[in-house]
N, C-alpha and C positions, 0 to 999 in steps of 0.2 A: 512297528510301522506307524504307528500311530501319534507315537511320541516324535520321530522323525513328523511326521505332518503338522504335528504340533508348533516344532522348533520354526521349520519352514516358513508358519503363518506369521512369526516372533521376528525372522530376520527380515517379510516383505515389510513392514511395518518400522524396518530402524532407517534412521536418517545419520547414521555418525559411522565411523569404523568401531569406536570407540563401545558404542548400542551391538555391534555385531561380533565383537571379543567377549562380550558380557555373555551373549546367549549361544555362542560356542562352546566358548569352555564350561558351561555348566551340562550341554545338551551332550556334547561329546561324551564326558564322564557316563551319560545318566545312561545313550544307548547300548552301552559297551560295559555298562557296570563297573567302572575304572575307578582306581583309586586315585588317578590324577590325568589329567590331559591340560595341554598346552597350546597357545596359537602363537605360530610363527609368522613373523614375513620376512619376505627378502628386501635384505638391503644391500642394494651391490653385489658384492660379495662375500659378503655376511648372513647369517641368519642370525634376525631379531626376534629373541624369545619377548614377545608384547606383553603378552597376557596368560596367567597360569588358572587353577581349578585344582589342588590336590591335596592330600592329607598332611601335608609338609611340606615345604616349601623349595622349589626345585632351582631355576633357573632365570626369572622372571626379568627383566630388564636387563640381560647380559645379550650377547653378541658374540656371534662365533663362527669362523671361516666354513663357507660351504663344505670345503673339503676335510672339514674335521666332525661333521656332527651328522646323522644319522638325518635329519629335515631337510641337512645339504645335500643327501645321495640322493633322498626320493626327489627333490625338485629339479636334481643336475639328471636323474635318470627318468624323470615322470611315470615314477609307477610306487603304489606303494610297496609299506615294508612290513615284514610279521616277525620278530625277535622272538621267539619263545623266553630264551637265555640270554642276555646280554653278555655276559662270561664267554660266553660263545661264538658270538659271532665278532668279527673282523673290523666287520662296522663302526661298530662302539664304540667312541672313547671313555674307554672302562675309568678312568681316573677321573672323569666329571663326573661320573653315574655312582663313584664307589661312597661319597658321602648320604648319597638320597638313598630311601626306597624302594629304589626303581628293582625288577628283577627281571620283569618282560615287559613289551611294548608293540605301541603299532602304529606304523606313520605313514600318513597320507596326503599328497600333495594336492595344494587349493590350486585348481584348473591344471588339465592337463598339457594343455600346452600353451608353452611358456610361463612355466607355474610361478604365480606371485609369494606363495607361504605354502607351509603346512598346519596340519592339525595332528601333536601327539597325544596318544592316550596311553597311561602306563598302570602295570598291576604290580603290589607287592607282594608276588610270589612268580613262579614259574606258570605261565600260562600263554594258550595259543589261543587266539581271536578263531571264531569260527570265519567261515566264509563268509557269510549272510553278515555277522557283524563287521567285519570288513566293508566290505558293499554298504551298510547303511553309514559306516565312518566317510566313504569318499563318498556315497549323495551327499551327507552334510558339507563337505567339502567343496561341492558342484556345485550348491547352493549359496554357498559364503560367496564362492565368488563373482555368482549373478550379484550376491545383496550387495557385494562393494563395488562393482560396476556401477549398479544401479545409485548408489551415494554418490560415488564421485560425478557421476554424472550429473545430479541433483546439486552437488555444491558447488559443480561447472557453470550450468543454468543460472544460479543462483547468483554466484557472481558476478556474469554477466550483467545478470538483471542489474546489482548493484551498480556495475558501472556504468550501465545505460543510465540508472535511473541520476546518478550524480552527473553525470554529462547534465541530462535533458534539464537540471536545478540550476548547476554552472550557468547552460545557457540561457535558461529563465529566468537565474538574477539580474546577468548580463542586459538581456533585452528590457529589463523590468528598469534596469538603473539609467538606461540610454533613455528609454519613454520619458522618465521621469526630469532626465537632462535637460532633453527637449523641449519637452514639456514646459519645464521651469524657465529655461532661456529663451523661450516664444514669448511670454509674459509680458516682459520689458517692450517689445518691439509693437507688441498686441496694444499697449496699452495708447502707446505714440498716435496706433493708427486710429484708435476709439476715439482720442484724446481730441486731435487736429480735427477727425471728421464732425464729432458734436462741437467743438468752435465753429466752423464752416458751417454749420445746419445753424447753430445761434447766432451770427451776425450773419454770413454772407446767403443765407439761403433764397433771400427774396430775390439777388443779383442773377440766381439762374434761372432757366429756361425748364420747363417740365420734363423734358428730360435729363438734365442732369440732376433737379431734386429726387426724379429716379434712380439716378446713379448712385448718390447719395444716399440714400434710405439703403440700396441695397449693402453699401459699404457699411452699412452702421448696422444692418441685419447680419451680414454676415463677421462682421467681428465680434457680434454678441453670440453668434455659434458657435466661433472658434473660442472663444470665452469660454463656455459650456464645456466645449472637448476637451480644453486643455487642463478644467477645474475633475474632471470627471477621470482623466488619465491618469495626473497624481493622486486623485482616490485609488485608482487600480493598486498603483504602486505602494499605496500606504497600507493599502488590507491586507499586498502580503506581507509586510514588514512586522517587527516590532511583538512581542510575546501577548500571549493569547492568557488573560487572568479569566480564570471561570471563578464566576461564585452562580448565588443564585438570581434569578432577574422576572419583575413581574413584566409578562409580555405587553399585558391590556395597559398597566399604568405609563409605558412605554409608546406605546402606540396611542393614546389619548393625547399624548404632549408634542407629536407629531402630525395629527389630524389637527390640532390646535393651532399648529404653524400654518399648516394648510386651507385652513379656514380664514387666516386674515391675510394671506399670500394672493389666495384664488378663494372668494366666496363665491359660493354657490347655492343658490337657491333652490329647491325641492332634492336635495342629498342629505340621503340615509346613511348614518354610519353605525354599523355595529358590533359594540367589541365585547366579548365574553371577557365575566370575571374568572379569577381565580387560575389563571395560566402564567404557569410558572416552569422556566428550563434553568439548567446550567449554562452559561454560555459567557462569552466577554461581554462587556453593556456598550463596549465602543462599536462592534463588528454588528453584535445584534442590533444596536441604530442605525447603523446603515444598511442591514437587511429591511429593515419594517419602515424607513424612510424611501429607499426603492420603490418597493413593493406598492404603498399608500400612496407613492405621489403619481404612481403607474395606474394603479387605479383611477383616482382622480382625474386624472389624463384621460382615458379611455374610455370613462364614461359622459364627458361633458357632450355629448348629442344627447344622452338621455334627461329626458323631464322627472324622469322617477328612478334617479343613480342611485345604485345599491353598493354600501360596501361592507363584507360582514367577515371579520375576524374571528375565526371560532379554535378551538382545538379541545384534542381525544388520548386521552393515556393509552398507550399500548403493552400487550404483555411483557415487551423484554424491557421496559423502565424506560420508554419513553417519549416524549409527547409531540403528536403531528401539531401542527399548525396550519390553518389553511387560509390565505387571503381572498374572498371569492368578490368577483364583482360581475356587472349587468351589464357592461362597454359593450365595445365591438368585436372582440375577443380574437380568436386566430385559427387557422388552417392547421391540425394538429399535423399534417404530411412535412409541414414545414421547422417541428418543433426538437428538431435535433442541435438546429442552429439556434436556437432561442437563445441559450446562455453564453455563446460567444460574442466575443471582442468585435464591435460594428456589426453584425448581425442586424438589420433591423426586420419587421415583418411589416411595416407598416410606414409610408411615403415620408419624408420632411412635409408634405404639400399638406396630408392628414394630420400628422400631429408632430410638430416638434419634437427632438430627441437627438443624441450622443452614438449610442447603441450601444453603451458601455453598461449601463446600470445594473441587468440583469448579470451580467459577467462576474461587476462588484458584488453580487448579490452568491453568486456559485461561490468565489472565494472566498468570502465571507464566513458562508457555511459551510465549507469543506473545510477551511482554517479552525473550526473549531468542532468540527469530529461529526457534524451532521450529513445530511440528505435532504435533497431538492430537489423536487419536480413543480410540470405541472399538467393541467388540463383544460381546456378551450374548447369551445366551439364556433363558427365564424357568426359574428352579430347576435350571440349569447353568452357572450361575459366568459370570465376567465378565471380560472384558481389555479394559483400558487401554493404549494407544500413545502414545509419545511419542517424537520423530525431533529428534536435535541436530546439530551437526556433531562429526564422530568426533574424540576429541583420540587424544595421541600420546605415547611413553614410558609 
């Protein structure tokens, strides 16, 4: 019984047919002390000798009509069978049996009704199966047939998932290539209107009235937004494209060349920057620049009310090989209730009126790091500053 419990623990544990042939035919033989046993299945109508276990070699990869072979009675009758003699009984095709071993047997059908296979077990000499070991051959049999339900239905799952999951990529490229379209052919049209309205603002501006140099302003506001949305949508589209080259990359010498831009873009007087040496991931250096140009210019952004803006870049090796990153800053930080939406597409947490923004950035920042095998969080509190995580694997020298 034990060994049966054994087998049992062996078959919840297989994910194949293939994993559950393997630990039948060896279990079969071992409860029954056999000198060989066989797994059948049905096919049609046929019985497929799959997979054998015995001292010589029987039948293994052959086919043979229900009605001629002893695996076809028990599954066409559902019950098994106890041959002491093979010579003997009716059953038999004694002219397949007469080259092997075989001299007695015992076959019992996988699930009783509507049985898919059997399980034989054979001895080389005359011998009759006790009861008890009968009974622990068809539990094994009662169990084969949970295990292979439980496969096919796991590689059912499975499947599906794959075709969901290649649909939901289809349609990802799909929407990602039309953005990108769009995107690109607004450009031309964008540029016409930027173009004519800064003409109009340099000669004709003094010809209006206050309000239309209102109107004005605002048309030249807002085509420098849609400027922004549309430079920031073909970023979307290009983070996911194109191969992912990992070597190693220093974080801090990265981020220094960055804040560097940021310092003659937007000066800022009483701003602290602070970047830890010696941080170092595996990562691409294109995707990783526009994570830490995100991140740094979102900072920046966030904290220009403050007199004493803090920005500190630090990071921590972890046990399984590797290393957090964290962007913290002293802004105005966010509503953690709200922070499910942080990393999507136009998501903002905070007004056009407060700060200017896309609502893309963070998005590019999730693809980014998911494209190259990481993890991103963050944490916030509202007008206490805000950190961004990001976990790569640790590089080396």
């Amino acid at each position: 019984m034990a060994l049966l419990v054994d087998i049992v623990k062996q078959l919840s544990l297989a994910r194949s047919v293939e994993q559950i042939m393997a630990i039948v035919r060896h279990g079969a033989r071992e409860l029954t002390s056999a000198d060989g046993a066989t797994f059948i299945l049905r096919d049609g109508d046929l019985c497929h000798y799959a997979d054998e276990d015995a001292i010589e070699p029987l039948w293994k990869g052959q086919r043979f009509p229900m009605s001629a072979c002893v695996s076809g009675w028990v599954m066409l009758q559902r019950t098994p069978a106890v041959i002491p003699d093979i010579y003997q009984d009716p059953r038999v095709p004694v002219d397949a049996y007469r080259p092997t071993f075989v001299r007695s047997m015992a076959m019992v059908p996988i699930r009783s009704e509507s049985p898919i296979g059997a399980i034989g077990n054979y001895w080389a000499r005359p011998y009759r199966p006790s009861t008890d070991e009968v009974s622990l051959l068809q539990a094994l049999a009662d169990t084969t047939s949970v295990a292979i339900e439980n496969v096919q239905t796991l590689q059912e799952l499975e499947h599906r998932v794959q075709e969901r999951t290649a649909a939901l990529r289809e349609a990802n490229a799909g929407l990602e290539a039309f953005s990108y379209s769009v995107a690109h052919d607004l450009r031309a049209p964008l540029r016409a209107i930027s173009g004519y309205s800064g003409l109009l603002a340099d000669h004709h501006r003094s010809q209006l009235d206050a309000e239309g140099q209102g109107f004005l302003d605002r048309i030249g506001k807002s085509a420098r937004r849609m400027e922004a949305l549309i430079d920031d949508l073909i970023k979307l589209a290009h983070v996911g494209h194109g191969d992912v080259q990992h070597r190693t990359i220093d974080i801090g010498q990265l981020a220094h060349e960055i804040v560097g831009v940021l310092r003659e873009q937007s000066p800022r007087a009483g701003m602290t920057v602070r970047i830890a040496t010696g941080l170092k991931v595996v990562g691409d250096l294109g995707l990783l620049r526009v994570v830490l140009e995100n991140l740094l210019s979102n900072a920046w952004k966030y904290t220009l009310r403050r007199d004493d803006a803090l920005i500190d870049l630090q990071g921590a090796p972890t046990a399984d090989g590797q290393l957090v990153c964290q962007v913290r800053d002293n802004g105005v930080g966010f509503d953690m209730t709200a922070a499910e939406h942080l990393f999507e597409p136009f998501k903002r947490l905070h007004g056009d009126v407060e700060f200017a923004g896309t609502g893309i950035g963070l998005a590019i920042v999730r693809r980014a790091i998911h494209r190259m095998g990481g993890r991103l969080w963050a944490e916030s509190e509202k007008d206490r500053g805000a950190t961004f995580y990001f976990a790569l694997p640790l590089g080396r020298g």
